[in-house]
N, C-alpha and C positions, 0 to 999 in steps of 0.2 A: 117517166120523169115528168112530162108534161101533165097526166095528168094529176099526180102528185101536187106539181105547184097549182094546178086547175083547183084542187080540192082545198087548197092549202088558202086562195084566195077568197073563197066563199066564206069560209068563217069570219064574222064582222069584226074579234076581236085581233085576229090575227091579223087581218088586213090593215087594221088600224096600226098595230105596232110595226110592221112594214113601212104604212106611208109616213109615218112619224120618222122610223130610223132613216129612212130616203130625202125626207124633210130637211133632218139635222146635218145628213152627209153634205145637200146641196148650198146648205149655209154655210158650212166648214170649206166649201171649196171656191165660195163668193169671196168670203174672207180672203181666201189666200188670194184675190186677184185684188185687193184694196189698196193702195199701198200705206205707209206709216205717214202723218202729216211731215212734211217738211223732206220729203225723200225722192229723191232723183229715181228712179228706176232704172232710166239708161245706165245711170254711170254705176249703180251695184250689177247691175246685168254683165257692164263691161268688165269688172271686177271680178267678179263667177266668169269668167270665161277663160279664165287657168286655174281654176280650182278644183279640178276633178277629182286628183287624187288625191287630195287632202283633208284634214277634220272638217272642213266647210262643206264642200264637194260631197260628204258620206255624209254629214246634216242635212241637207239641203235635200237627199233624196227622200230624207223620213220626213222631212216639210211637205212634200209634193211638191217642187220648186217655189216654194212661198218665201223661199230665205234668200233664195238669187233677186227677187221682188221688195224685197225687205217690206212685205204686207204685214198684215192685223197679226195671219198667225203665222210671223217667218217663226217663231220659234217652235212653231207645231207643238207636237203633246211629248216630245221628249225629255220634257224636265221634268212630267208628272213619270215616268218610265223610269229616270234616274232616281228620282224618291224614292220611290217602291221598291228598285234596288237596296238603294241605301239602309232603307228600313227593314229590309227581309237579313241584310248584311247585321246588321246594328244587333237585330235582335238573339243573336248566338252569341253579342259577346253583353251586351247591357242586361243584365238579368230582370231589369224592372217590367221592357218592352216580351220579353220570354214567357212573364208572368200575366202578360196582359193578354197575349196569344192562348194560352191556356183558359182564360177567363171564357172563350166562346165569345158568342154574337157582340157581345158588350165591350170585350176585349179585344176585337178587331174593328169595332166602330171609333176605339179612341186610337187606336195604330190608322187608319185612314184618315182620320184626324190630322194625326202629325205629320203625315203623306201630306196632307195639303196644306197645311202648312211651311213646310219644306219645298214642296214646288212654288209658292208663289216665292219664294227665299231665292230658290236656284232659277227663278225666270228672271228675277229682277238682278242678278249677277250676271246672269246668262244676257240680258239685253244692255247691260250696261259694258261689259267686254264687245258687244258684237259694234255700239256704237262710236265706245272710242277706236278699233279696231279699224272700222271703214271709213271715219273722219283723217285716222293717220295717214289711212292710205290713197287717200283723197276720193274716195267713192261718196263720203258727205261733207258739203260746203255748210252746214246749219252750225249756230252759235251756240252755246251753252244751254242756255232756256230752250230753244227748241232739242238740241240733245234730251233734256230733261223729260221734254214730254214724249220724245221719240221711245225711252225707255219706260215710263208710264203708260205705254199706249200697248208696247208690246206684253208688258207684266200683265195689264187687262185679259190680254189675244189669250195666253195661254192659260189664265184663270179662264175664262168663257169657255174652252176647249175643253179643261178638265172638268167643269160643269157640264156640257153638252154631252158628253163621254159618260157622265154619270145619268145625262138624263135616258141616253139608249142604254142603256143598263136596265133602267127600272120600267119605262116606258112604252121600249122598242123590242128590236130580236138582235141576239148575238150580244156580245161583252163590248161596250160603249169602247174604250179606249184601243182593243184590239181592231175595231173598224174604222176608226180614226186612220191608222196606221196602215192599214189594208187600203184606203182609199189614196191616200198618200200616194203608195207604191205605184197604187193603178197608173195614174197622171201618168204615170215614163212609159205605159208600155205605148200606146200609140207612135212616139218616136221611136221605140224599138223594132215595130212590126215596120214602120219606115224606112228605118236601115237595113234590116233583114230581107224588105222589097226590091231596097236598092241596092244591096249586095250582090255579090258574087256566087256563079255555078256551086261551087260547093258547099257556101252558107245557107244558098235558098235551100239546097237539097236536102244537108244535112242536120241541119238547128231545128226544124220540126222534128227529128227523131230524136233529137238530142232531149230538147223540151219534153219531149211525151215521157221518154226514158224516166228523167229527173222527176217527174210531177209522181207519175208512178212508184218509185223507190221514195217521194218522200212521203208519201200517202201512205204505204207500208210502212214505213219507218214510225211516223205519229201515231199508227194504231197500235204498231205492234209493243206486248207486252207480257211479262211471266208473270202467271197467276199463282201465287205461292198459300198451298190448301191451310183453312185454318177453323179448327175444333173447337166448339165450346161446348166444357162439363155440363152435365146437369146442375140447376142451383134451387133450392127454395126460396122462390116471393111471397113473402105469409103465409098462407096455411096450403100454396101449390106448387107442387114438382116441375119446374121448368125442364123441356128434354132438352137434351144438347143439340146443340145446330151445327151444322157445316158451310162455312162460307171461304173467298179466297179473300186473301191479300196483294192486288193490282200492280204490279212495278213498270213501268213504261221504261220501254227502250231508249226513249229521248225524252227523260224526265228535265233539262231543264231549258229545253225549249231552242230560240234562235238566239236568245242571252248571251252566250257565250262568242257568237261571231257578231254580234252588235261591239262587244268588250275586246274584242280582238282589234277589230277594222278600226273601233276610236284610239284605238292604243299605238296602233302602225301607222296612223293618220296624222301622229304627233309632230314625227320630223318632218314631215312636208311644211304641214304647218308651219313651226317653227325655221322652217328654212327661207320662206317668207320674209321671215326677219332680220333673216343674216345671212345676207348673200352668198356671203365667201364658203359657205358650206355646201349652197347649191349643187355643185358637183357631187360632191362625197355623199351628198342626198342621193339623189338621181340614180348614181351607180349601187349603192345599196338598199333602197329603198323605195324603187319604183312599183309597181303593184305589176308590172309582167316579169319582175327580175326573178332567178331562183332563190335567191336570197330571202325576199320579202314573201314568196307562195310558203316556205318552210317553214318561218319564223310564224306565218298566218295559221296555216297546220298545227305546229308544234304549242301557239300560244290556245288555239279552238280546243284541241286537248285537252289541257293542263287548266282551262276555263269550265270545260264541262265537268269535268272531278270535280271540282272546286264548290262548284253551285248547285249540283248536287247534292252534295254533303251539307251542304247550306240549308238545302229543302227538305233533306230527308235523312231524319238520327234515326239509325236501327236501335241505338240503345234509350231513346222512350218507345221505341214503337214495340219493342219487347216489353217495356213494363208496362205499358197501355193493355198489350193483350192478357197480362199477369194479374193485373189487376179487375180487369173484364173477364179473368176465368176462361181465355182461349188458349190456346197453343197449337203449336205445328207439329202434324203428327210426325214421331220417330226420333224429337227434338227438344230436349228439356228445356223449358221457359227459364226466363233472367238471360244470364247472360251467353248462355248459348245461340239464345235464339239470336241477340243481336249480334252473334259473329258468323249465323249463318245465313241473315238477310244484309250484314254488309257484306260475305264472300259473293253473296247472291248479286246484289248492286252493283258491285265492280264489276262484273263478268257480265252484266247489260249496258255498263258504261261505257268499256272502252270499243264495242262494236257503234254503238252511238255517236260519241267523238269520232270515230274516225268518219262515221256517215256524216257529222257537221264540216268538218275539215277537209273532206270530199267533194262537197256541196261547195259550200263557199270557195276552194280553191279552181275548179272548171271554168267558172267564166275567164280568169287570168291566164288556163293554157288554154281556152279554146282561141283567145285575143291572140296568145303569142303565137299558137302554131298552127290552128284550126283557119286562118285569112280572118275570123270572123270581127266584126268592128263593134266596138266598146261599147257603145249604143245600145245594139241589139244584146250583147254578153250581159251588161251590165241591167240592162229592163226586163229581162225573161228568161233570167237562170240565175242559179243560184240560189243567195238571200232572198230575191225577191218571190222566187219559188213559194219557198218553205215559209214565209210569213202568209203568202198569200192562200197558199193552200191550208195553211194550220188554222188561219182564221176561217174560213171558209169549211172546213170541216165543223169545226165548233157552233157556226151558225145554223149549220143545216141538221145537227144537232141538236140543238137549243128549238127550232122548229120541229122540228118530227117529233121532241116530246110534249110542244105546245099542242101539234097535230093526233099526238095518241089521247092528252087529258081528255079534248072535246072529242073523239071519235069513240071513246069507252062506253056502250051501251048499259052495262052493268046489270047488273040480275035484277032490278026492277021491272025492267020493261019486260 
């Protein structure tokens, strides 16, 4: 391992895109300690300080606490994340954006387009709710004109972000906005390993088994995948007989990633929220709706579910991917092409999906029992299991990916030499 990255830091270019991505990360995290002009800090701190289980509470940790600070970037990169949703959503029912997907490189440079376009739309709503939100609530004393600019400054934070995000994309190593978010996460774990110190006989003893457990099952889980075999005929390219090839067709176990418990947690985060507003419901919240109740772990489960089907089938139509192969001259041996095939790569998908989903809804619901019946404290549950797992690990996998093939380009001696 060591000397892996030993080797990995001698190459001048690789080094470079390292110190750049380390560069960008360490700006991203100045930012979030800046605060917005005209913004009290104490009194949003004192604000966040019952917001845990609420939509605030569950933003505020993909911020890296930048949103309890109300800084540059409280809104972090989760409006460029909602886009991207929306836009992958959009394009199954819009047929124009379906077409422009199909178009190739060209056809996803104007879909990223309207991506950012859309997040600078959703930050500037996104800051403009967060400001009148914490003026009601008396977290800001500022006047109209400074509102103005307080929401101006943050609409910036999160353009600069999703620029930054694009510039380690093209620049650095790893996928620019995946380590946004990965960095984010980090921030909590040093209070977790806190709690976890300061804890009790049984959490010291048994949350490093537990964590090893998790990190391990979700490292399996992101690898693992059915390789479904796929044939292609002989064809003639002008005047030569191309032979047929044998390659597979990839399906991941956890094709749509931690998506579906992001869309969960904002959607059960609503009545907290919203109870905020109306006291007299406070109770009826509480009792249904607490994040250790069995009520709200079911409904998390059940919705993690019914999320992963869902975006799935979003990402991945068996019935082009069977005329892709029909029209490419492949097929699946034992399996007539058209519409066979895509009723035997959707039997196929379902039957990886719902071991999937349940490993999502698995994942995300343990930190809630290990809080209720494990003694273990929300801190440590909520900084070093779970969600924060399985982002951590998946980007982290994908980085060190993304390097070892930077590491094989330049280590190919090739039959010159």
């Amino acid at each position: 391992m060591f000397t892996w990255v030993a080797n990995a830091w001698r190459v001048p270019e690789l080094r470079k895109r390292v110190l750049f991505t380390a560069l960008i990360l360490a700006l991203y995290r100045l930012g979030s300690w800046i605060p917005a002009p005209g913004v009290d800090s104490e009194q949003i701190k004192q604000f966040f300080s019952g917001q845990g289980g609420t939509l605030l509470g569950f933003l505020n940790v993909f911020s890296g606490g930048a949103l309890s600070q109300f800084s540059l970037f409280a809104l972090g990169i989760m409006p460029y994340v909602t886009a991207s949703i929306i836009l992958q959503l959009l394009t199954v029912v819009i047929p124009k954006l379906e077409e422009l997907q199909k178009e190739g490189e060209a056809g996803y440079a104007k879909i990223n387009q309207y991506t950012r376009y859309l997040t600078v739309a959703l930050a500037a709503a996104q800051a403009t709710g967060y400001a009148y939100l914490f003026k009601r609530q008396g977290a800001l004393t500022s006047n109209s004109g400074r509102l103005v600019l307080i929401i101006i400054t943050l609409t910036a934070g999160t353009t600069l972000l999703m620029y930054m995000g694009e510039l380690i994309t093209k620049r650095g190593i790893g996928n620019g906005i995946s380590l946004l978010i990965f960095a984010s996460i980090l921030v909590s774990a040093p209070a977790g390993v806190t709690a976890w110190y300061n804890g009790g006989p049984m959490e010291k003893l048994f949350f490093p088994l537990i964590a090893l457990a998790i990190i391990v099952a979700v490292v399996f889980m992101q690898e693992g995948q059915r390789r479904i075999p796929i044939q292609y005929a002989k064809r003639m390219i002008g005047r030569k007989m191309t032979s047929g090839e044998s390659t597979y067709l990839p399906l991941r176990v956890n094709m749509a990633g931690v998506i579906p418990i992001i869309f969960a947690a904002a959607l059960l985060a609503l009545p907290q929220t919203l109870g905020s507003f109306a006291p007299n419901t406070q109770t009826f919240i509480n009792q249904h709706f607490a994040p250790a109740s069995w009520a709200y772990i079911a409904a998390e489960a059940t919705l993690i579910i019914l999320f992963t089907f869902f975006y799935t089938a979003v990402q991945f139509n068996p019935v082009d991917q069977a005329d892709n192969l029909r029209k490419h001259g492949g097929y699946i041996p034992g399996i007539r092409p058209g519409p066979p095939t895509a009723q035997y790569l959707d039997r196929v998908l379902t039957r990886l999906t719902l071991p999937g989903s349940i490993f999502l809804a698995a994942v995300a619901v343990l930190p809630s029992i290990f809080i209720k019946y494990g003694g273990f404290s929300q801190a440590t549950s909520r900084a070093l299991g779970g969600t924060s797992v399985l982002i951590v690990v998946g980007v982290a996998l994908d980085t060190m990916r993304q390097m070892e093939s930077q590491m094989m380009m330049r280590s190919y001696e090739g039959f010159l030499k």
